[in-house]
PARO-28333 format. One line per field, with one value per atom (N, C-alpha, C): residue in three letters; residue number from 1; atom name; x, y, z. Coordinates in nm, 2 decimals. Example, Ala and Ser with C-alpha at 12.3 -4.5 7.8 and 13.67 -1.06 7.14 Angstrom:
residuo c(ALA / ALA / ALA / SER / SER / SER)
num c(1 / 1 / 1 / 2 / 2 / 2)
atomo c(N / CA / C / N / CA / C)
px c(1.32 / 1.23 / 1.32 / 1.28 / 1.37 / 1.29)
py c(-0.57 / -0.45 / -0.33 / -0.22 / -0.11 / 0.00)
pz c(0.78 / 0.78 / 0.78 / 0.71 / 0.71 / 0.79)
//
This chain:
residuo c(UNK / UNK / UNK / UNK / UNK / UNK / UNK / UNK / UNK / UNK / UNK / UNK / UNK / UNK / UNK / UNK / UNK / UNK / UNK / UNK / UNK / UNK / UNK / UNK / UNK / UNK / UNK / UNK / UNK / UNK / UNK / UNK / UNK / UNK / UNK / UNK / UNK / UNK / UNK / UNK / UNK / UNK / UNK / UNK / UNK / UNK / UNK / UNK / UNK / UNK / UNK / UNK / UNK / UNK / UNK / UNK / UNK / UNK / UNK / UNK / UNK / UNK / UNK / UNK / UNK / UNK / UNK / UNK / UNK / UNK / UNK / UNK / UNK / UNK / UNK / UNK / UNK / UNK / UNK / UNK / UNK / UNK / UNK / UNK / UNK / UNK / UNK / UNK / UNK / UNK / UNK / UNK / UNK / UNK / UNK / UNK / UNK / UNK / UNK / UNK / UNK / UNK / UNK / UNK / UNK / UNK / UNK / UNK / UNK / UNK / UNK / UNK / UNK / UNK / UNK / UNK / UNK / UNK / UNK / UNK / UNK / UNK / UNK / UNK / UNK / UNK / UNK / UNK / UNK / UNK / UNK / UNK / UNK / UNK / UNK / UNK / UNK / UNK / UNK / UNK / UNK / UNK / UNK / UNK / UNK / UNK / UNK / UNK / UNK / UNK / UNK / UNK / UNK / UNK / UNK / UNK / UNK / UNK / UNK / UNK / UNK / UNK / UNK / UNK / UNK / UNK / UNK / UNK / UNK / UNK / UNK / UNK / UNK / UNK / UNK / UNK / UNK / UNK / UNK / UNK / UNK / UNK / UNK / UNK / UNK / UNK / UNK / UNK / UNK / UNK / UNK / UNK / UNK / UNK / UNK / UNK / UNK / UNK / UNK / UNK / UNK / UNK / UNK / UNK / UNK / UNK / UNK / UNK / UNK / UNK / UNK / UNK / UNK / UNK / UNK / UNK / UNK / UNK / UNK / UNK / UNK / UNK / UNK / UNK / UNK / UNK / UNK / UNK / UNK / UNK / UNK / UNK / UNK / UNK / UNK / UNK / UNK / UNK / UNK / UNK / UNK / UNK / UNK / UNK / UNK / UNK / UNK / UNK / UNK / UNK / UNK / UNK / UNK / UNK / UNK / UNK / UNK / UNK / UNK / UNK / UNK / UNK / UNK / UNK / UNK / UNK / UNK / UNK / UNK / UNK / UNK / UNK / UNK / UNK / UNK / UNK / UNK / UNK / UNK / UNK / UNK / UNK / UNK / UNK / UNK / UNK / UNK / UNK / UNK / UNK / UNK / UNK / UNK / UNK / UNK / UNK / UNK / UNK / UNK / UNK / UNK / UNK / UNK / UNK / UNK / UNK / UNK / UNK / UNK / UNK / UNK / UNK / UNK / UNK / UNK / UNK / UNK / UNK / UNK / UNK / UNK / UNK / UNK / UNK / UNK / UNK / UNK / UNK / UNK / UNK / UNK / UNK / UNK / UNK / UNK / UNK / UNK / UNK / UNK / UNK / UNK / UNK / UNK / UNK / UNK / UNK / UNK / UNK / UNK / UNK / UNK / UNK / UNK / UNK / UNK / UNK / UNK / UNK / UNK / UNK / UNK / UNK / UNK / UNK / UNK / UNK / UNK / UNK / UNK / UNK / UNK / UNK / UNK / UNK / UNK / UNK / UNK / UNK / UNK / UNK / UNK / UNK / UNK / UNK / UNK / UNK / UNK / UNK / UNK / UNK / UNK / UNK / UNK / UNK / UNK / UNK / UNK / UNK / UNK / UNK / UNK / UNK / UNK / UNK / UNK / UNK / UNK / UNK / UNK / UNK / UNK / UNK / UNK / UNK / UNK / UNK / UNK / UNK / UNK / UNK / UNK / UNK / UNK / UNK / UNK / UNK / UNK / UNK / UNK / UNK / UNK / UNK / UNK / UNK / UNK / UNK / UNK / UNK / UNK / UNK / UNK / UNK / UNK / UNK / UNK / UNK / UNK / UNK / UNK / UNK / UNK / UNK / UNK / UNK / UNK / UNK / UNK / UNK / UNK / UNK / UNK / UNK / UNK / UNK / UNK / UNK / UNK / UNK / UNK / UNK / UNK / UNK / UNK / UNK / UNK / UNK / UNK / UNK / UNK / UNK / UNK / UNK / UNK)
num c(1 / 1 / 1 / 2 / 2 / 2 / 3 / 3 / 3 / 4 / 4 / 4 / 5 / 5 / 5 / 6 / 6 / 6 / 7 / 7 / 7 / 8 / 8 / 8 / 9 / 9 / 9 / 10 / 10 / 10 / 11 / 11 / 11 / 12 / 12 / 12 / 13 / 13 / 13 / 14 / 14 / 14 / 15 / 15 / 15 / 16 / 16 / 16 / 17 / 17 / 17 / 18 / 18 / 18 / 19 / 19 / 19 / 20 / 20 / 20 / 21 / 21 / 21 / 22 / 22 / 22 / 23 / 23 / 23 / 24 / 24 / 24 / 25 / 25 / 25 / 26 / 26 / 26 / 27 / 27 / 27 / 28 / 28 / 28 / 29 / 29 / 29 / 30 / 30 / 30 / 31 / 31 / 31 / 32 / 32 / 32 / 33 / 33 / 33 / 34 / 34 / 34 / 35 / 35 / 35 / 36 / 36 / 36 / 37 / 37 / 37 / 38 / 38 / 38 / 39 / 39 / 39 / 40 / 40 / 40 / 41 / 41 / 41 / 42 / 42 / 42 / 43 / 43 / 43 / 44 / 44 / 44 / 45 / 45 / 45 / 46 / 46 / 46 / 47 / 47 / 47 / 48 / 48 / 48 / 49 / 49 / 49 / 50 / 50 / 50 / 51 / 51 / 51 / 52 / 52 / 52 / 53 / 53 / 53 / 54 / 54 / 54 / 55 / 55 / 55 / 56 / 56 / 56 / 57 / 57 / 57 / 58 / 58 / 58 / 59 / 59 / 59 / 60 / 60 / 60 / 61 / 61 / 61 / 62 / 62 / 62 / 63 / 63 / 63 / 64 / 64 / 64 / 65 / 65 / 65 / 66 / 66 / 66 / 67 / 67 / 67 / 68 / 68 / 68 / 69 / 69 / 69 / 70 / 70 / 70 / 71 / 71 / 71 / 72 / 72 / 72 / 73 / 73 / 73 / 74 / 74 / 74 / 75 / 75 / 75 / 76 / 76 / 76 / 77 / 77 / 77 / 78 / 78 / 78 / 79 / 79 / 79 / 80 / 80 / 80 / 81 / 81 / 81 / 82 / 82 / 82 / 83 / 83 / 83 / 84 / 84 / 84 / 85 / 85 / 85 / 86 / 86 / 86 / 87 / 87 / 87 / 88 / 88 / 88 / 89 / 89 / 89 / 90 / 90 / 90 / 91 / 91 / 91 / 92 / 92 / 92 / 93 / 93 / 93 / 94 / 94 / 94 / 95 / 95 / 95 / 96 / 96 / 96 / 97 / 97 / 97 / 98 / 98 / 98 / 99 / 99 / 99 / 100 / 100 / 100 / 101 / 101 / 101 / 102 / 102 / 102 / 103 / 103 / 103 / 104 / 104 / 104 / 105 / 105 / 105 / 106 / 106 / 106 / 107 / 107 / 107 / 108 / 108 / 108 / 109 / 109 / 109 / 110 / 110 / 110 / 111 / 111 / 111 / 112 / 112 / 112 / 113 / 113 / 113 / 114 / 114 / 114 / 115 / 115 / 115 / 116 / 116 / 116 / 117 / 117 / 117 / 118 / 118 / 118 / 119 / 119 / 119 / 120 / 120 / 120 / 121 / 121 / 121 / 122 / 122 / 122 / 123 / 123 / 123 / 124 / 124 / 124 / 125 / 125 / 125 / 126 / 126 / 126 / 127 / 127 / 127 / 128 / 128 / 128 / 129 / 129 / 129 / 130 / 130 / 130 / 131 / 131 / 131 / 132 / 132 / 132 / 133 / 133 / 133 / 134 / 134 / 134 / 135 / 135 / 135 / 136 / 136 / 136 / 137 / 137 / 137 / 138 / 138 / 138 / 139 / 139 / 139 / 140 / 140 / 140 / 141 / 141 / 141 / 142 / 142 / 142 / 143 / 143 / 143 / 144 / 144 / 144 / 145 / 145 / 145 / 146 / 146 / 146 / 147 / 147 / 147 / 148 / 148 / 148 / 149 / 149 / 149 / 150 / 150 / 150 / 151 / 151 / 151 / 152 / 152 / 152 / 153 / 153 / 153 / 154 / 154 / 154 / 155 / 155 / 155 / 156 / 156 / 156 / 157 / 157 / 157 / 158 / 158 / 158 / 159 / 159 / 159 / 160 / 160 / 160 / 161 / 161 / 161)
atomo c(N / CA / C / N / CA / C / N / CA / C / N / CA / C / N / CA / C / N / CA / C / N / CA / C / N / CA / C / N / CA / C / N / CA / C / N / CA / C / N / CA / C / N / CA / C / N / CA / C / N / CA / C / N / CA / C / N / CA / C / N / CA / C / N / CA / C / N / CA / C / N / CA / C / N / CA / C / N / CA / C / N / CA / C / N / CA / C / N / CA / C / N / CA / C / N / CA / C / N / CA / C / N / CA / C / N / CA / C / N / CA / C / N / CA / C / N / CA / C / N / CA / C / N / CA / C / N / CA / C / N / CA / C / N / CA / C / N / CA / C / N / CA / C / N / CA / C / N / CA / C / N / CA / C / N / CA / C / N / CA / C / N / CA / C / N / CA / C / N / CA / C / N / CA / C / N / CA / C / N / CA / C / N / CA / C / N / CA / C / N / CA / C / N / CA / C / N / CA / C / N / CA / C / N / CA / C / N / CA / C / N / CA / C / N / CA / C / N / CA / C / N / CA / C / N / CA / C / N / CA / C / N / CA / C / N / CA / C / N / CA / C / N / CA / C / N / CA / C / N / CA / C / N / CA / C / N / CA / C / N / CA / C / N / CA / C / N / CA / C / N / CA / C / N / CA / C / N / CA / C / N / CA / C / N / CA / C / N / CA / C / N / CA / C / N / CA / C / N / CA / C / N / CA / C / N / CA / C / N / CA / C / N / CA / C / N / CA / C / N / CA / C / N / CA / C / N / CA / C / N / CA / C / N / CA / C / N / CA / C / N / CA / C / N / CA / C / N / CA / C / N / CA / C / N / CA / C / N / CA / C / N / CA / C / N / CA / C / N / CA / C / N / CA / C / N / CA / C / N / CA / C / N / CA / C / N / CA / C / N / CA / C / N / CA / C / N / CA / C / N / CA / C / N / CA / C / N / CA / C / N / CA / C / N / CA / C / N / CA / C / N / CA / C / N / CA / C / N / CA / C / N / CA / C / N / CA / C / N / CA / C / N / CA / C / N / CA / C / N / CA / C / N / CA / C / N / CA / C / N / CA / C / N / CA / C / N / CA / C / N / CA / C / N / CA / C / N / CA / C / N / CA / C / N / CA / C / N / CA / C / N / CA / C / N / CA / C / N / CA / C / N / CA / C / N / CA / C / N / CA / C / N / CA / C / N / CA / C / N / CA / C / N / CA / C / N / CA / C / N / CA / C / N / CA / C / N / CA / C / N / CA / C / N / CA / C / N / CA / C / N / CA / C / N / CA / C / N / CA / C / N / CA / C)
px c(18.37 / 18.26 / 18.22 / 18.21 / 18.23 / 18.12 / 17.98 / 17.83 / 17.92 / 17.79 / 17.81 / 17.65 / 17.64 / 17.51 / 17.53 / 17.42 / 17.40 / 17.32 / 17.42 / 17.37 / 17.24 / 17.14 / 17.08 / 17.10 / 17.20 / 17.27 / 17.29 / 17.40 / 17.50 / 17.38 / 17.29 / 17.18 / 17.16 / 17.14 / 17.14 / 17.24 / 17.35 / 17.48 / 17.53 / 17.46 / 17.53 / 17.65 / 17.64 / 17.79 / 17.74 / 17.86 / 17.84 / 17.90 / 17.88 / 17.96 / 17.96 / 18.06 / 18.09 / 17.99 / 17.91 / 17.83 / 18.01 / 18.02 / 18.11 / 18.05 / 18.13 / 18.10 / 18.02 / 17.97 / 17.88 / 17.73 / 17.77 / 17.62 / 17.57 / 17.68 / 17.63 / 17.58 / 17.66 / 17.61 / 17.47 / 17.43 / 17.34 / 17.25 / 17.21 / 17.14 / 17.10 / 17.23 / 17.21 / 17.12 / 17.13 / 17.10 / 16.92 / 16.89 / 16.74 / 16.68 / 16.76 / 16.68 / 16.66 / 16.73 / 16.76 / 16.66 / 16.62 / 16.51 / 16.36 / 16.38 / 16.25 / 16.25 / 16.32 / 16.30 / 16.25 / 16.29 / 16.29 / 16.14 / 16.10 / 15.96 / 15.87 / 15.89 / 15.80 / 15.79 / 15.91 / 15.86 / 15.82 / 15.81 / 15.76 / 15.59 / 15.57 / 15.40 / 15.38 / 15.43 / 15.42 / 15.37 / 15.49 / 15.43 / 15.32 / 15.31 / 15.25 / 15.06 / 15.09 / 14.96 / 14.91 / 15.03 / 15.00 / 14.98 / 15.03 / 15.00 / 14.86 / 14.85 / 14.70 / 14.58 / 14.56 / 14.44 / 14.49 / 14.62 / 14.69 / 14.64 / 14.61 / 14.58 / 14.69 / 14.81 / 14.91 / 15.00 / 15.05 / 15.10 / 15.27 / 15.33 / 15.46 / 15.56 / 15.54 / 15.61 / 15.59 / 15.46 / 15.44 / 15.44 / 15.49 / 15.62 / 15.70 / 15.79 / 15.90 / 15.95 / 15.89 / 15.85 / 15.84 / 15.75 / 15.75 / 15.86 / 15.95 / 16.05 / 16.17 / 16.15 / 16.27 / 16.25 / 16.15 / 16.13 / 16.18 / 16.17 / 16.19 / 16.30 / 16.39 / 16.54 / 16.57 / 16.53 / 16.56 / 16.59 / 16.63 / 16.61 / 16.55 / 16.51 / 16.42 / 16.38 / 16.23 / 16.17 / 16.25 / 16.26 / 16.32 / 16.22 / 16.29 / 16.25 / 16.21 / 16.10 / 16.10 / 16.21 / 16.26 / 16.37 / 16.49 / 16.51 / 16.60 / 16.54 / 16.42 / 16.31 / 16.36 / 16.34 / 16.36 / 16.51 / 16.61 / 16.72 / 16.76 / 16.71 / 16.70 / 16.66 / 16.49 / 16.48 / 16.54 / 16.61 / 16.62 / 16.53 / 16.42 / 16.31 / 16.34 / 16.25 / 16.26 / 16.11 / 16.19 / 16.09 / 15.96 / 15.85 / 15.72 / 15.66 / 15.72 / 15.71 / 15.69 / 15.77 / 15.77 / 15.62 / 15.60 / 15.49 / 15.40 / 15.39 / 15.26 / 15.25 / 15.37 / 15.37 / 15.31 / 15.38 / 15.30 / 15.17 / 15.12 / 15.02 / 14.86 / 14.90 / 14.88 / 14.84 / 14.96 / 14.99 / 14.97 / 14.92 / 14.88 / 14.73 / 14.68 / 14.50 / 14.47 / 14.57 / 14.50 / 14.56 / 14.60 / 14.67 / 14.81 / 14.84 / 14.99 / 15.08 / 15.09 / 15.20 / 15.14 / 15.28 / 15.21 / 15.27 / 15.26 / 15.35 / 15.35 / 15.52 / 15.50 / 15.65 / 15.64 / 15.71 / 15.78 / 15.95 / 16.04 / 16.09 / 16.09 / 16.16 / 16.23 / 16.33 / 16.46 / 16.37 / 16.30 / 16.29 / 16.12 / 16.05 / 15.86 / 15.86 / 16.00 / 15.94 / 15.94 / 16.04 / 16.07 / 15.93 / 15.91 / 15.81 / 15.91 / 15.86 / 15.94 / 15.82 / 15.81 / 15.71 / 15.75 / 15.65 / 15.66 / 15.56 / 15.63 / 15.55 / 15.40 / 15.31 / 15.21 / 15.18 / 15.14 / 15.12 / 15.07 / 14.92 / 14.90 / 14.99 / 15.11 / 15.20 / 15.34 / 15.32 / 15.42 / 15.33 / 15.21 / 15.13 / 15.14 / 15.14 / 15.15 / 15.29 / 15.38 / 15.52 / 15.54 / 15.48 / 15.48 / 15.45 / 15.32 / 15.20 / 15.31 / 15.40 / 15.45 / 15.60 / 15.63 / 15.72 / 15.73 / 15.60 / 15.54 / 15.48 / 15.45 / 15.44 / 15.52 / 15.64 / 15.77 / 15.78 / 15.81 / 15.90 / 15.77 / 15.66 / 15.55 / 15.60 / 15.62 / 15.64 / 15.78 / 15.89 / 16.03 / 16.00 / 15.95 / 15.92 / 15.87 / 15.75 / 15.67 / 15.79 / 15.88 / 15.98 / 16.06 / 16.13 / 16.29 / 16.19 / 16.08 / 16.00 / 16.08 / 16.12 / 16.21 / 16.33 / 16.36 / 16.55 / 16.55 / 16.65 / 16.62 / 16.73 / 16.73 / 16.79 / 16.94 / 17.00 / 17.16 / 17.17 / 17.08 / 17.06 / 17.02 / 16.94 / 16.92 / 17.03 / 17.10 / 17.21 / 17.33 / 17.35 / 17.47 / 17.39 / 17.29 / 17.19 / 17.25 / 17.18 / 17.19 / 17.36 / 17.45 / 17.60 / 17.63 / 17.58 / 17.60 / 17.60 / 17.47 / 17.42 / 17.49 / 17.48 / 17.62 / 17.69 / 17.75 / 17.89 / 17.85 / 17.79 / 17.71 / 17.64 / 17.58 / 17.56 / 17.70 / 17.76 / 17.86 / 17.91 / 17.96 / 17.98 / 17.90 / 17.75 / 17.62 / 17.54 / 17.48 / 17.40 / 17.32)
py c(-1.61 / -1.69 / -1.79 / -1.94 / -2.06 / -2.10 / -2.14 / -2.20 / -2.27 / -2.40 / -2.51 / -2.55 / -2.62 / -2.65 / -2.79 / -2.87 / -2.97 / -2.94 / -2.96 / -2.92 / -3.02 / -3.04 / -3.14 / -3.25 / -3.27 / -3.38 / -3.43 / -3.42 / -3.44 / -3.43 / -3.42 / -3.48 / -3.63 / -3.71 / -3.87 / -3.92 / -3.84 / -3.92 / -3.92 / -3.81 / -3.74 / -3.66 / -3.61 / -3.56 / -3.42 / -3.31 / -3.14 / -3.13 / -2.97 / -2.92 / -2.78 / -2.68 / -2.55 / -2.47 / -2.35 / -2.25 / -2.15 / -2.12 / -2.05 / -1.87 / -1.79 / -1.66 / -1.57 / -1.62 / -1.57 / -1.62 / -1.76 / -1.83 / -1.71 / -1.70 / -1.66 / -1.53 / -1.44 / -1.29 / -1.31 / -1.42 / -1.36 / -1.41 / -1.53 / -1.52 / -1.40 / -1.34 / -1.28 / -1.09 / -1.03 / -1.01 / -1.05 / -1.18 / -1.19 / -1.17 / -1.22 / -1.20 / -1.06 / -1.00 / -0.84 / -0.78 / -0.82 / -0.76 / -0.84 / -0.91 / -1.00 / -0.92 / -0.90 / -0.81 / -0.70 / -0.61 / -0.47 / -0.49 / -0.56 / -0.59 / -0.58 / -0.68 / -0.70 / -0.57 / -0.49 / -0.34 / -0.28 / -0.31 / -0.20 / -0.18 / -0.32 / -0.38 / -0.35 / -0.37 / -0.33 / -0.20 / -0.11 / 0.03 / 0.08 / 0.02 / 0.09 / 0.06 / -0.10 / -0.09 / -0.03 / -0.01 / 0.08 / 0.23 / 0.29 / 0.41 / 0.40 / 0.36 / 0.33 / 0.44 / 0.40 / 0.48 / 0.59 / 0.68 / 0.85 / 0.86 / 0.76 / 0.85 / 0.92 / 0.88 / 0.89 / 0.79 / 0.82 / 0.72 / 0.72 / 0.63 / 0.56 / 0.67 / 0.75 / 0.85 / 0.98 / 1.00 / 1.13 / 1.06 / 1.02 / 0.98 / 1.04 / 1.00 / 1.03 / 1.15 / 1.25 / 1.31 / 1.45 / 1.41 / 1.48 / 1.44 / 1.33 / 1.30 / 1.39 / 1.39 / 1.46 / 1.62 / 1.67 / 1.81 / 1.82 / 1.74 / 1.74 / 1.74 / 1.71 / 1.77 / 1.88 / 1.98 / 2.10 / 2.22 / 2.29 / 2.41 / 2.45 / 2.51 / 2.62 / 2.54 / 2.59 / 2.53 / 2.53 / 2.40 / 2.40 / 2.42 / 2.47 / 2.48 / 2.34 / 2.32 / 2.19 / 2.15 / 2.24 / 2.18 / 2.09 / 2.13 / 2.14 / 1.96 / 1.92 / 1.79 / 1.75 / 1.72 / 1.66 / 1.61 / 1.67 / 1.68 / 1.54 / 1.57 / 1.55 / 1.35 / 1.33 / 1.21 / 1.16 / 1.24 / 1.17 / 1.12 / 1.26 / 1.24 / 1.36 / 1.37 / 1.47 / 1.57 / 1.70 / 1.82 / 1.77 / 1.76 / 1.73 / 1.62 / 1.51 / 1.41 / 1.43 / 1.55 / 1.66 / 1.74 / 1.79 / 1.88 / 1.81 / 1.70 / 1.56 / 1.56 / 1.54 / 1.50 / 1.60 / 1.71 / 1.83 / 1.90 / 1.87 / 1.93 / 1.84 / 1.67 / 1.60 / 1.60 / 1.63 / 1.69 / 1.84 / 1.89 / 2.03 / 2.01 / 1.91 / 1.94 / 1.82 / 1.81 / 1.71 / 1.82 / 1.95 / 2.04 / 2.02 / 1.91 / 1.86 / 1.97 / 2.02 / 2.09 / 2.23 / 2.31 / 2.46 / 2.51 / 2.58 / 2.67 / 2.78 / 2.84 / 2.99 / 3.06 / 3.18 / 3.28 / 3.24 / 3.28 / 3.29 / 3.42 / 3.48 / 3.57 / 3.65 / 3.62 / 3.68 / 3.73 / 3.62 / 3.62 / 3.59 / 3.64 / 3.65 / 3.55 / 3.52 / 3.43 / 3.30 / 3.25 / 3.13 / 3.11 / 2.98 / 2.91 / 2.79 / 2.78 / 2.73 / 2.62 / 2.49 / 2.40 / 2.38 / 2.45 / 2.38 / 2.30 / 2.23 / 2.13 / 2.20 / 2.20 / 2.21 / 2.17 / 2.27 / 2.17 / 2.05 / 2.03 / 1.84 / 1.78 / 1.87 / 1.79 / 1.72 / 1.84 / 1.74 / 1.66 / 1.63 / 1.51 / 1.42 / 1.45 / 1.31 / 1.29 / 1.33 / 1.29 / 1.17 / 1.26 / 1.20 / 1.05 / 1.08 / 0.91 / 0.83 / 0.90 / 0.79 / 0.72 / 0.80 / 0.73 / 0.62 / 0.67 / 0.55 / 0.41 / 0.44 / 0.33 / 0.25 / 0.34 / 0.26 / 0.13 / 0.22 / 0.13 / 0.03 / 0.07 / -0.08 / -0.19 / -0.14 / -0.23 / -0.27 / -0.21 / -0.29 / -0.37 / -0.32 / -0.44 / -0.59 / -0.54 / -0.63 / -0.77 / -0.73 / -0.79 / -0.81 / -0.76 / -0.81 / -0.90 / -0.92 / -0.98 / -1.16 / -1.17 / -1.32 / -1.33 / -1.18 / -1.20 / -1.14 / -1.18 / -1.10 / -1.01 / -0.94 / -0.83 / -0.82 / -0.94 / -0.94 / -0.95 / -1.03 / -1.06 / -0.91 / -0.85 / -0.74 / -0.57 / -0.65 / -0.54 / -0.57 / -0.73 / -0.80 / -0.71 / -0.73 / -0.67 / -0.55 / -0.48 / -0.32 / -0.28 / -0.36 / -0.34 / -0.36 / -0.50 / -0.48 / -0.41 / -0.38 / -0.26 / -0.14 / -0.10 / 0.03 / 0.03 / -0.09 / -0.11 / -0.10 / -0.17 / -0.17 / -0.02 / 0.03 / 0.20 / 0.30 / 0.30 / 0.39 / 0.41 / 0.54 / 0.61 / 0.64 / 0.64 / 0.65 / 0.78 / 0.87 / 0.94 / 0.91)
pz c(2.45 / 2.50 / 2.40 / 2.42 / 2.35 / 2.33 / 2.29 / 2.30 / 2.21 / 2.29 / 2.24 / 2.20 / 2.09 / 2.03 / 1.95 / 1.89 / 1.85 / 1.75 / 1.60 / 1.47 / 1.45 / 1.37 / 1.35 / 1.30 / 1.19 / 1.15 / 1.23 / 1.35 / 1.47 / 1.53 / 1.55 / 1.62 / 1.71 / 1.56 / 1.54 / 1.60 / 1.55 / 1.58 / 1.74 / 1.84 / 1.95 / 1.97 / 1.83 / 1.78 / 1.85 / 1.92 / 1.98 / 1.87 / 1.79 / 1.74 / 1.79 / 1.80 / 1.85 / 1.72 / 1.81 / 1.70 / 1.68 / 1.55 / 1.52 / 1.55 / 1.57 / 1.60 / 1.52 / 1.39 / 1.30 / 1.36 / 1.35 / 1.44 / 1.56 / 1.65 / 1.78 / 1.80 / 1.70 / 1.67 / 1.60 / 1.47 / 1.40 / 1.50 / 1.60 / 1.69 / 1.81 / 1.83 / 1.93 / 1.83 / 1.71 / 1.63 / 1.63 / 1.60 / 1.63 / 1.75 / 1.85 / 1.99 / 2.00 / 1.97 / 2.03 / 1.97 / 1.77 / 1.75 / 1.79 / 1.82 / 1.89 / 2.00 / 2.13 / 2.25 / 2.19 / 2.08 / 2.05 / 1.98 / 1.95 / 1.89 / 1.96 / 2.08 / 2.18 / 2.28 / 2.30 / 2.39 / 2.35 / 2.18 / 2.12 / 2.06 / 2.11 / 2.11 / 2.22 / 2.28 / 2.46 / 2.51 / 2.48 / 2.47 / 2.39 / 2.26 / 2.21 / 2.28 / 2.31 / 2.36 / 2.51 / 2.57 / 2.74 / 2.67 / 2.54 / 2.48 / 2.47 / 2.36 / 2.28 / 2.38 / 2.49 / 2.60 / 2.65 / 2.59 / 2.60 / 2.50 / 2.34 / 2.26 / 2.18 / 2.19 / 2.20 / 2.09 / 1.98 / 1.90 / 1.96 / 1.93 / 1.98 / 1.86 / 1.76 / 1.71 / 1.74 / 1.82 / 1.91 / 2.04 / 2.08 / 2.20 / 2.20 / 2.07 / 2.07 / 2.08 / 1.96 / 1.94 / 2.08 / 2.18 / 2.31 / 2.38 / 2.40 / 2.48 / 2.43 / 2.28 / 2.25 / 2.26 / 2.31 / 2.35 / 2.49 / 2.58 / 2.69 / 2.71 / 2.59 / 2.62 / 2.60 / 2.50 / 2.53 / 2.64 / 2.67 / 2.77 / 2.71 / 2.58 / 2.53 / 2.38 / 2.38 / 2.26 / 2.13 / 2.06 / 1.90 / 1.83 / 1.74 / 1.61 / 1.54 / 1.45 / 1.37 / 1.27 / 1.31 / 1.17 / 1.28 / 1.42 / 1.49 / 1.59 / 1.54 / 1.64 / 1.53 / 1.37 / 1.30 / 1.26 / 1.29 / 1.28 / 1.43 / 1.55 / 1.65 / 1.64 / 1.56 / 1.55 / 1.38 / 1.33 / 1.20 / 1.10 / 1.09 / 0.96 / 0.92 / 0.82 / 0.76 / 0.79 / 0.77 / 0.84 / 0.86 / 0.71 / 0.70 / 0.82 / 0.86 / 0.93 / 1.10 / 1.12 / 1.22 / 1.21 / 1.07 / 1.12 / 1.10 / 1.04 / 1.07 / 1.22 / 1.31 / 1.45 / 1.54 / 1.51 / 1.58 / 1.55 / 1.47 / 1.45 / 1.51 / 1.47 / 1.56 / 1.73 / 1.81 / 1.94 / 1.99 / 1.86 / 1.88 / 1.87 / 1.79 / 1.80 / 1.95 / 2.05 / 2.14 / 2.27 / 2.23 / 2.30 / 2.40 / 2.37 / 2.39 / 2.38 / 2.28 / 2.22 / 2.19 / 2.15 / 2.09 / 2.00 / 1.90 / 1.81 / 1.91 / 1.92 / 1.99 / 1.85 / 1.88 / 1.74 / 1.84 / 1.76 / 1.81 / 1.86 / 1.96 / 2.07 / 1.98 / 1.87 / 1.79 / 1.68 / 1.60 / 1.45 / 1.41 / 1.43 / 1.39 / 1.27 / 1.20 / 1.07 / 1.12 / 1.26 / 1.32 / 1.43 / 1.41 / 1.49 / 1.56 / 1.70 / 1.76 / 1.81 / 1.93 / 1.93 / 2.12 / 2.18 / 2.33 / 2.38 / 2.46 / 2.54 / 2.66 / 2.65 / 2.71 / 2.89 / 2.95 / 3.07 / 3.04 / 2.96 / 2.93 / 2.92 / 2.80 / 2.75 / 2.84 / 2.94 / 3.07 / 3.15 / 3.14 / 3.24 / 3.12 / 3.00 / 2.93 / 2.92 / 2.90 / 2.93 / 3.04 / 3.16 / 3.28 / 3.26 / 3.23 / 3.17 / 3.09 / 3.02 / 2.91 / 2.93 / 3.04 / 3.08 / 3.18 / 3.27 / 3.33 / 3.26 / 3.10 / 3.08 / 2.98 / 3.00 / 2.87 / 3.05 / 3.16 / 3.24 / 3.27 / 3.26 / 3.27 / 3.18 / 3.10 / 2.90 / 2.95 / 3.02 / 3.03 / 3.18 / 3.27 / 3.38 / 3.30 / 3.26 / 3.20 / 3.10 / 3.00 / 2.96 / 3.07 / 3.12 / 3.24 / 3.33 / 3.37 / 3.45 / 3.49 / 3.38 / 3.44 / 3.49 / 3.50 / 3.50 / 3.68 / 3.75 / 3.89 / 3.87 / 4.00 / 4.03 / 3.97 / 3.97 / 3.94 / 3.81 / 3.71 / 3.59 / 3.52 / 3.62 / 3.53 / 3.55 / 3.64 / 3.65 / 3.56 / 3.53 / 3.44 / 3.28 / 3.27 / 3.14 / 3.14 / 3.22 / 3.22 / 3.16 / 3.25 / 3.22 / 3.06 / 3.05 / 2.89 / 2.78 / 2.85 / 2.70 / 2.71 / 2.85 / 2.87 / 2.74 / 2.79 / 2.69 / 2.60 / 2.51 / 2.39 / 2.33 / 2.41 / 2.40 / 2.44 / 2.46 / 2.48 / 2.33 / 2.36 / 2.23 / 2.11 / 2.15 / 2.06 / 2.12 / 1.99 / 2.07 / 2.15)
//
């Protein structure tokens, strides 16, 4: 794929010159974190009135993968912090009764962390308002634009946790 652009020198002149493929990635590079900025203002402010911070989001989303409650070591592992950061999160989501410490079934020394009934109506809430925050961005692109998008990033995501 070829873009074509008009350097500012070649401005004056009416001179085109071709963006070379460093050009086009490191642009495409800022947009991507300009988009990823903006959903992420986005959400955080459809959060903001759950009460709810955009790391205990995640945080709950990633419990909701489970079949059976993890362990903090096993959430941490899961978003890539380290333990402490985890029990900052939960303990957080435990005093707004989101969450729970329960023993572990096998081993009384293991504490395992489940999701609460609140904590599946705030799930619910929060996922309703990531797709608010992504409508809210795709809002210019129509239907086919946003399915050529979607395809992309496929590609782009494949082979990633």
């Amino acid at each position: 794929m070829e873009s074509r652009t008009t350097a500012p020198a070649a401005a004056t002149s009416g001179a085109t010159v071709t963006a070379g493929p460093d050009e086009i990635t490191g642009r495409l590079a800022d947009q991507l974190i300009r988009l990823s900025r903006r959903l992420h203002r986005s959400q955080r402010d459809l959060m903001e009135p759950l009460g709810v911070t955009p790391a205990q989001g995640r945080l709950l989303r990633a419990l909701a993968h489970y079949d059976e409650p993890p362990r903090m070591a096993d959430l941490a592992q899961r978003l890539g912090v380290v333990p402490r950061a985890v029990t900052t999160l939960v303990d957080a989501l435990e005093a707004q009764e989101l969450v729970r410490r329960v023993p572990d079934p096998a081993n009384r020394r293991v504490i395992r962390i489940e999701v609460t009934e609140a904590g599946g109506a705030a799930l619910l809430e929060l996922r309703r308002v990531r797709r608010a925050a992504a409508a809210e961005l795709l809002a210019p692109l129509d239907d086919g634009q946003r399915a050529a998008l979607t395809a992309l990033l496929a590609a782009l995501d494949e082979g990633t946790d």
